[in-house]
C-alpha positions as CSV (number, residue, x, y, z in Angstrom):
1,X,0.0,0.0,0.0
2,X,1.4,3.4,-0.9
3,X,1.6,6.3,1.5
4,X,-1.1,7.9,0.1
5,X,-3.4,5.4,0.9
6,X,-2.1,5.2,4.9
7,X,-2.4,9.2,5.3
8,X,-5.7,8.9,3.5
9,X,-6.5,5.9,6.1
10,X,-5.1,7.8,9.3
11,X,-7.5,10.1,8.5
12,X,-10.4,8.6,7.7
13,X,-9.9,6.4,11.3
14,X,-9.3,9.9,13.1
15,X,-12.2,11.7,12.0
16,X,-14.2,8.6,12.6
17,X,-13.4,8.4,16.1
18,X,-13.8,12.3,16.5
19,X,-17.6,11.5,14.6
20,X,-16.6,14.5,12.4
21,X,-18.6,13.8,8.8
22,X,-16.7,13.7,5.5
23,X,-16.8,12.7,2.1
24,X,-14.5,10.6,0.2
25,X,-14.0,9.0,-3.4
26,X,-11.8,6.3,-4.3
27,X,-10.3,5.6,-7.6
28,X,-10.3,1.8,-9.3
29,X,-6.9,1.3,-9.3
30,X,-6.7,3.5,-5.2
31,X,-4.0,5.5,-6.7
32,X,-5.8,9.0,-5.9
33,X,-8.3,9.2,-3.3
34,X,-9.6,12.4,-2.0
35,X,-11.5,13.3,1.3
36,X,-13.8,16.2,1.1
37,X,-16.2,18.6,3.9
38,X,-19.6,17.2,3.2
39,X,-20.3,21.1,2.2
40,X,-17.3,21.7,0.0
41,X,-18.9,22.8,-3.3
42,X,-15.9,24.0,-4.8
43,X,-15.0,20.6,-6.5
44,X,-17.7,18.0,-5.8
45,X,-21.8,17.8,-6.0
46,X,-22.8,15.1,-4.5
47,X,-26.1,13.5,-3.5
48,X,-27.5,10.3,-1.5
49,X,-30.7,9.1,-1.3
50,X,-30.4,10.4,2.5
51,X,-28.2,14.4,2.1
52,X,-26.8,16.0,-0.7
53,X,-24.7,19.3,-0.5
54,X,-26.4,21.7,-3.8
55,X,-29.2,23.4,-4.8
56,X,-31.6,22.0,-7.4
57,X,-31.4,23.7,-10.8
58,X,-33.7,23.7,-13.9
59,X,-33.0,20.3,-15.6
60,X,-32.6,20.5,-19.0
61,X,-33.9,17.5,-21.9
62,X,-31.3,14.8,-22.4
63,X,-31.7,15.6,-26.5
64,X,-28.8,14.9,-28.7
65,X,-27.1,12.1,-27.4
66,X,-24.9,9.8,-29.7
67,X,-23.0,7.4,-29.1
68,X,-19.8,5.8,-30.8
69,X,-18.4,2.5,-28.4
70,X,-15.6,0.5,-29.3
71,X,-16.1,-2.0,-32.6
72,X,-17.5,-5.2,-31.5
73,X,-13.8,-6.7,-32.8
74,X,-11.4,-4.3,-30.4
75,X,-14.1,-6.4,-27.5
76,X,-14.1,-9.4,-28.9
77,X,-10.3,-9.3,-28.8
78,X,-10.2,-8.8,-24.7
79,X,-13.3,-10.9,-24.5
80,X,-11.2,-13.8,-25.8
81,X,-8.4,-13.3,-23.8
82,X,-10.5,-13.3,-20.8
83,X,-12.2,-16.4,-22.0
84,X,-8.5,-17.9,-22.0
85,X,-8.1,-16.8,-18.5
86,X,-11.5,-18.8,-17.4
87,X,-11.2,-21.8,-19.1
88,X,-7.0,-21.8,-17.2
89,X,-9.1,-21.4,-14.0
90,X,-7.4,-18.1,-13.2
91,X,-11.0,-16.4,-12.9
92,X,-14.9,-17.5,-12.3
93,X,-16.1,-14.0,-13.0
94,X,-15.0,-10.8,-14.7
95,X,-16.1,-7.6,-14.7
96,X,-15.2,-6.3,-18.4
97,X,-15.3,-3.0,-19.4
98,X,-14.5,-0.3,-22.3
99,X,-15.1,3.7,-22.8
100,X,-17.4,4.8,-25.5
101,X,-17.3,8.4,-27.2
102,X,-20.7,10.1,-26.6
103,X,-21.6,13.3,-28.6
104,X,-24.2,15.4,-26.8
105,X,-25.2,19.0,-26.8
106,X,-24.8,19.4,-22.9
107,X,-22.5,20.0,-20.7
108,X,-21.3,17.6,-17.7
109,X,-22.6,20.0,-15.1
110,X,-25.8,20.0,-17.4
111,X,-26.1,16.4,-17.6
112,X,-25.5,16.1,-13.6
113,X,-28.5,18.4,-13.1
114,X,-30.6,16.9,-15.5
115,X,-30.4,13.3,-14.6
116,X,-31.7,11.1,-11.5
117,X,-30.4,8.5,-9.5
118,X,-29.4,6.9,-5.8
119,X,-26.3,8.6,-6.0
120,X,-25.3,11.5,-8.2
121,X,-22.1,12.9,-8.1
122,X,-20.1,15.6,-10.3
123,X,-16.4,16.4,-9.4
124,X,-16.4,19.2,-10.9
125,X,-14.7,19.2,-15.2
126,X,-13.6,15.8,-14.5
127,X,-16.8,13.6,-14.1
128,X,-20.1,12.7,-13.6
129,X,-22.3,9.5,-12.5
130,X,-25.4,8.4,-11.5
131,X,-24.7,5.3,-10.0
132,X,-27.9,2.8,-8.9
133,X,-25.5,0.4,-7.3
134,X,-25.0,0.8,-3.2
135,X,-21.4,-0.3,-2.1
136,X,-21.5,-0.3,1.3
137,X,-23.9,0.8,4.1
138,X,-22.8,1.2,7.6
139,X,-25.7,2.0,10.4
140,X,-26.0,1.7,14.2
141,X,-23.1,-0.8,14.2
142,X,-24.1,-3.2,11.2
143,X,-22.5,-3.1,7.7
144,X,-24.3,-3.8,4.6
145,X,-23.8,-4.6,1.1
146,X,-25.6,-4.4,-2.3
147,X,-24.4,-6.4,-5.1
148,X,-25.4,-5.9,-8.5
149,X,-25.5,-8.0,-11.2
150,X,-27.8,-8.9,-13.7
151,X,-29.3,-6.9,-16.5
152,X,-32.0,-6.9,-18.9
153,X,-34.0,-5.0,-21.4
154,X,-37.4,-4.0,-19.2
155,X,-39.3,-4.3,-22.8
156,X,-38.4,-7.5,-23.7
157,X,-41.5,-9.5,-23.1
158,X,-41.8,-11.5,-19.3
159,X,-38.4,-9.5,-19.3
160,X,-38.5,-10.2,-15.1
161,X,-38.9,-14.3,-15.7
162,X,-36.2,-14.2,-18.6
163,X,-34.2,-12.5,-16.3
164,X,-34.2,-14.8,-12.6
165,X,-34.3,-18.0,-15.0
166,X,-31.0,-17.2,-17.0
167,X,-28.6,-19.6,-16.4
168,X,-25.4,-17.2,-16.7
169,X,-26.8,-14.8,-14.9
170,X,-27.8,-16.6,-12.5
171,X,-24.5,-17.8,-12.0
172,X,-22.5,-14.4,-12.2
173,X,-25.1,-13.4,-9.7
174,X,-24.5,-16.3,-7.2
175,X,-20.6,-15.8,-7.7
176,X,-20.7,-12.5,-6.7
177,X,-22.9,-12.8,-3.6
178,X,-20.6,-15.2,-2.3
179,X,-17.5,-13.3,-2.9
180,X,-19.2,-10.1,-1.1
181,X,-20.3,-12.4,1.5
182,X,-16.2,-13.4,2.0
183,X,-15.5,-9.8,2.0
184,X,-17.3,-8.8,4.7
185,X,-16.4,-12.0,7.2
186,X,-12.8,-10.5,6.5
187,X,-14.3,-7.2,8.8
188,X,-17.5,-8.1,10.5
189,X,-19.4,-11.2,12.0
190,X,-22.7,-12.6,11.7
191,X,-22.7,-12.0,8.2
192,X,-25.9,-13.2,6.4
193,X,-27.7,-13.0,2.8
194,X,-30.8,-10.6,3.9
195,X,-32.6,-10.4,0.3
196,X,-31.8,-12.6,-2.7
197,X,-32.1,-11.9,-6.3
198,X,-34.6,-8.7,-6.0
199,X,-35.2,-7.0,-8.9
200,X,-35.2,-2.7,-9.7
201,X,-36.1,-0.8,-12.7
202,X,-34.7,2.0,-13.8
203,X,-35.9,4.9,-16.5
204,X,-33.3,6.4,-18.9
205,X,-32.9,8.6,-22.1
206,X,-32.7,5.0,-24.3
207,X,-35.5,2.9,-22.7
208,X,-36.2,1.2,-19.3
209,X,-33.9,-1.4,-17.6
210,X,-34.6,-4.1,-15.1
211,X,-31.2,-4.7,-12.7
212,X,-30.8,-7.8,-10.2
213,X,-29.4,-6.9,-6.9
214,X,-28.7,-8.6,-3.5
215,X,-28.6,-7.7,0.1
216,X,-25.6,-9.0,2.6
217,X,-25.2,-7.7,5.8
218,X,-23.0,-8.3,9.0
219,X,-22.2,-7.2,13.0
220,X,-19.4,-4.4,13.1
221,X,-17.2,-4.6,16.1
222,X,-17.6,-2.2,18.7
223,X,-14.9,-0.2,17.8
224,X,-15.4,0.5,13.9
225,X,-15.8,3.9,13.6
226,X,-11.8,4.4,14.9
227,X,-11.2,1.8,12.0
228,X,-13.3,3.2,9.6
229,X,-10.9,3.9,7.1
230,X,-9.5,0.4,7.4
231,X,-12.8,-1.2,6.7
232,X,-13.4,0.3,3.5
233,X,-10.1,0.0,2.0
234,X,-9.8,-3.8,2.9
235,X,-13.1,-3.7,0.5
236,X,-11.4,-2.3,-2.4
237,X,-11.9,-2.9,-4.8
238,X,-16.0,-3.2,-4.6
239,X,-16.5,-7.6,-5.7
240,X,-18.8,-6.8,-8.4
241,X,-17.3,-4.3,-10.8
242,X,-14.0,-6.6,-10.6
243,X,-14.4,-10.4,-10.1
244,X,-12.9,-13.9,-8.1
245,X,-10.6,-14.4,-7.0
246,X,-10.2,-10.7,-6.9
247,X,-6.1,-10.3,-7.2
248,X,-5.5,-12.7,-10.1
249,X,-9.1,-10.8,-11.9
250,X,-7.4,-7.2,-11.3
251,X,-4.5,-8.3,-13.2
252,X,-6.5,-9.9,-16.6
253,X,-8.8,-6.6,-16.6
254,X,-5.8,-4.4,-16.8
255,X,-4.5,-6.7,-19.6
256,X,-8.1,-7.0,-21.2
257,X,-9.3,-3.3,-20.8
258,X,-6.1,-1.3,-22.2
259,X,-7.0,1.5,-20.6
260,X,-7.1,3.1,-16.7
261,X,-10.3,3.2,-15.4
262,X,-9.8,6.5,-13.0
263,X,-12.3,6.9,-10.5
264,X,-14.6,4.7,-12.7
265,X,-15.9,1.6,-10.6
266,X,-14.5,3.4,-7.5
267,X,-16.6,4.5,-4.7
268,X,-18.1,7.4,-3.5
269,X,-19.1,7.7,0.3
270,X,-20.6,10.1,2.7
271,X,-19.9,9.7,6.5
272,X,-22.0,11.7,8.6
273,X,-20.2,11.2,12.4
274,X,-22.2,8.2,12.8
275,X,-23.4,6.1,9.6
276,X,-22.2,5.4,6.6
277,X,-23.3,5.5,3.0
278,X,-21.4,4.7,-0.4
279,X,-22.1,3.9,-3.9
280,X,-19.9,2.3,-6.3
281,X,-18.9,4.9,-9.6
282,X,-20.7,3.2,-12.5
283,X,-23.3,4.9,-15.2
284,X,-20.2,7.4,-15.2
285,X,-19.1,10.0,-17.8
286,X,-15.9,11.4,-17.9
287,X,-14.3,14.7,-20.1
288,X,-10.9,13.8,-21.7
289,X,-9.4,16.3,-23.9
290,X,-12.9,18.2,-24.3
291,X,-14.8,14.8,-25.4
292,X,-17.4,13.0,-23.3
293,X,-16.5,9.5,-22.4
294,X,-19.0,6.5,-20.7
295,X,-17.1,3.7,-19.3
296,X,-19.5,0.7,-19.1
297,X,-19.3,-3.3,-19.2
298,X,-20.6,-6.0,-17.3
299,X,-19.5,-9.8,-16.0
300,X,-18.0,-12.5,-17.6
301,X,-18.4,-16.0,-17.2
302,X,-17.4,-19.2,-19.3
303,X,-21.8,-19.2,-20.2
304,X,-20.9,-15.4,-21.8
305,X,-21.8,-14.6,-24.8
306,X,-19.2,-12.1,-26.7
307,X,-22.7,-10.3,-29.1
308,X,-24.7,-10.2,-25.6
309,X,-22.4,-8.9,-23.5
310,X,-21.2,-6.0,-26.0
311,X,-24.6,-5.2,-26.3
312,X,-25.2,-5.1,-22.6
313,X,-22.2,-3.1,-22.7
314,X,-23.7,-0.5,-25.0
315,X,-27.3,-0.4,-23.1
316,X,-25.8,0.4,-20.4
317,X,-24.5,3.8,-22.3
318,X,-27.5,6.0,-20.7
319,X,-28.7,8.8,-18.4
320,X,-31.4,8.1,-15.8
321,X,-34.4,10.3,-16.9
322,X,-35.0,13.0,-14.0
């Protein structure tokens, strides 16, 4: 672990035991974290189902909105390779992922105002995201978790039966509630699956979606808030934007994906001197070089299809309709 990541620790673990709120975000690869005041709006927007730190503004229609994502052959090439690494046993379930160009007539601070989610957050000329996917929810002692995996076209007809009865989601989704569920034993007891396979929908500019989550949850010892910081980095990165085994899956997505990811499948967390809440950075749009990019994907198992998944991949390019 680098020195950043103990200062950034230390502190988290100190305001913790002082019960003083802040707000953090966590990059992918935990090369640049940041803590922020809860009001700081210099540099981040930021909102929870629960608190938020702006002002509501006049949201403006999604409109233009065009999309260019990577040829299906520049995917198929790390879908194959990751395919390789399955079949070798080095990993049960990926979490694969590439940027798309997206061409829109609105600005990012635009595009934060106008859209609607669990968690919207906007560091300022650098990204936005409107994530639907908790991380990590700590409250009167006990920690929970939210997996997500599973999606499917909400129009697509008995899309909810399609969905719970597809064999390789069913497995990606089991895989990943049982890697959560290790996760959390490594910093709390009594850990338990709560909910099983429930099933959201969410609105955006290109149609509806239906999305699988579970709940996990587990018994905090008494002195977690002084280890706060600990807890949440010994989490990183969140089980269901990487994979299992989790060290070995890091290593074939840096090799698959080409590219960083940057704050994309991070977290984002909001402590308020007592609870905590967090979201993990997907549904996320980033400026480089004055051009939009969307950073989407989804899990890989030896039952993937390459033409599903790069579709998933590309319905997933969206903003949640406000």
């Amino acid at each position: 672990m680098n020195k950043k990541n103990r200062d950034i620790i230390a502190q988290m673990n100190l305001l913790g035991k002082q019960k003083q709120p802040f707000v953090f975000l966590i990059d992918f690869e935990q090369k640049s974290p940041l803590i922020f005041y809860p009001d700081d709006t210099d540099k981040l927007l930021w909102q929870t189902p629960f608190s938020g730190n702006f002002a509501k503004k006049k949201k403006l229609p999604v409109g233009k909105w065009e999309i260019e994502p990577a040829s299906f052959k520049e995917y198929k090439k790390g879908f194959d390779l990751i395919q390789e690494h399955i079949h070798f046993g080095d990993s049960f379930l990926l979490n694969y992922t590439k940027p798309t160009l997206v061409n829109t007539e609105l600005s990012l601070e635009e595009i934060f105002y106008s859209g609607k989610a669990l968690y919207k957050i906007f560091l300022k000329d650098q990204f936005v995201c409107f994530s639907p996917e908790i991380f990590i929810r700590i409250k009167k002692g006990r920690i929970s978790s939210y997996p997500m995996k599973g999606t499917i076209d909400a129009e697509i007809p008995n899309a909810r039966v399609v969905l719970k009865n597809d064999k390789k989601e069913l497995a990606e989704h089991n895989t990943i509630v049982d890697l959560i569920r290790n996760d959390l034993s490594m910093v709390a007891d009594d850990v338990r699956v709560d909910k099983f396979r429930y099933i959201d929908e969410i609105k955006t500019n290109r149609g509806r979606l239906l999305q699988m989550s579970s709940q996990i949850t587990g018994k905090l010892p008494a002195d977690y808030l002084e280890n706060i910081g600990d807890i949440i980095f010994c989490l990183l990165p969140a089980g269901s934007i990487s994979g299992a085994p989790k060290p070995k899956t890091v290593e074939i997505i840096q090799k698959a994906e080409g590219y960083k990811r940057g704050f994309y499948t991070g977290i984002f967390g909001y402590f308020d001197g007592q609870n905590l809440d967090s979201c993990v950075l997907i549904r996320y749009i980033e400026k480089q070089n004055n051009q939009l990019v969307y950073k989407s994907g989804g899990g890989i198992t030896y039952l993937s299809n390459c033409k599903t998944e790069y579709e998933e991949m590309i319905n997933k390019v969206y903003v949640p309709f406000a």
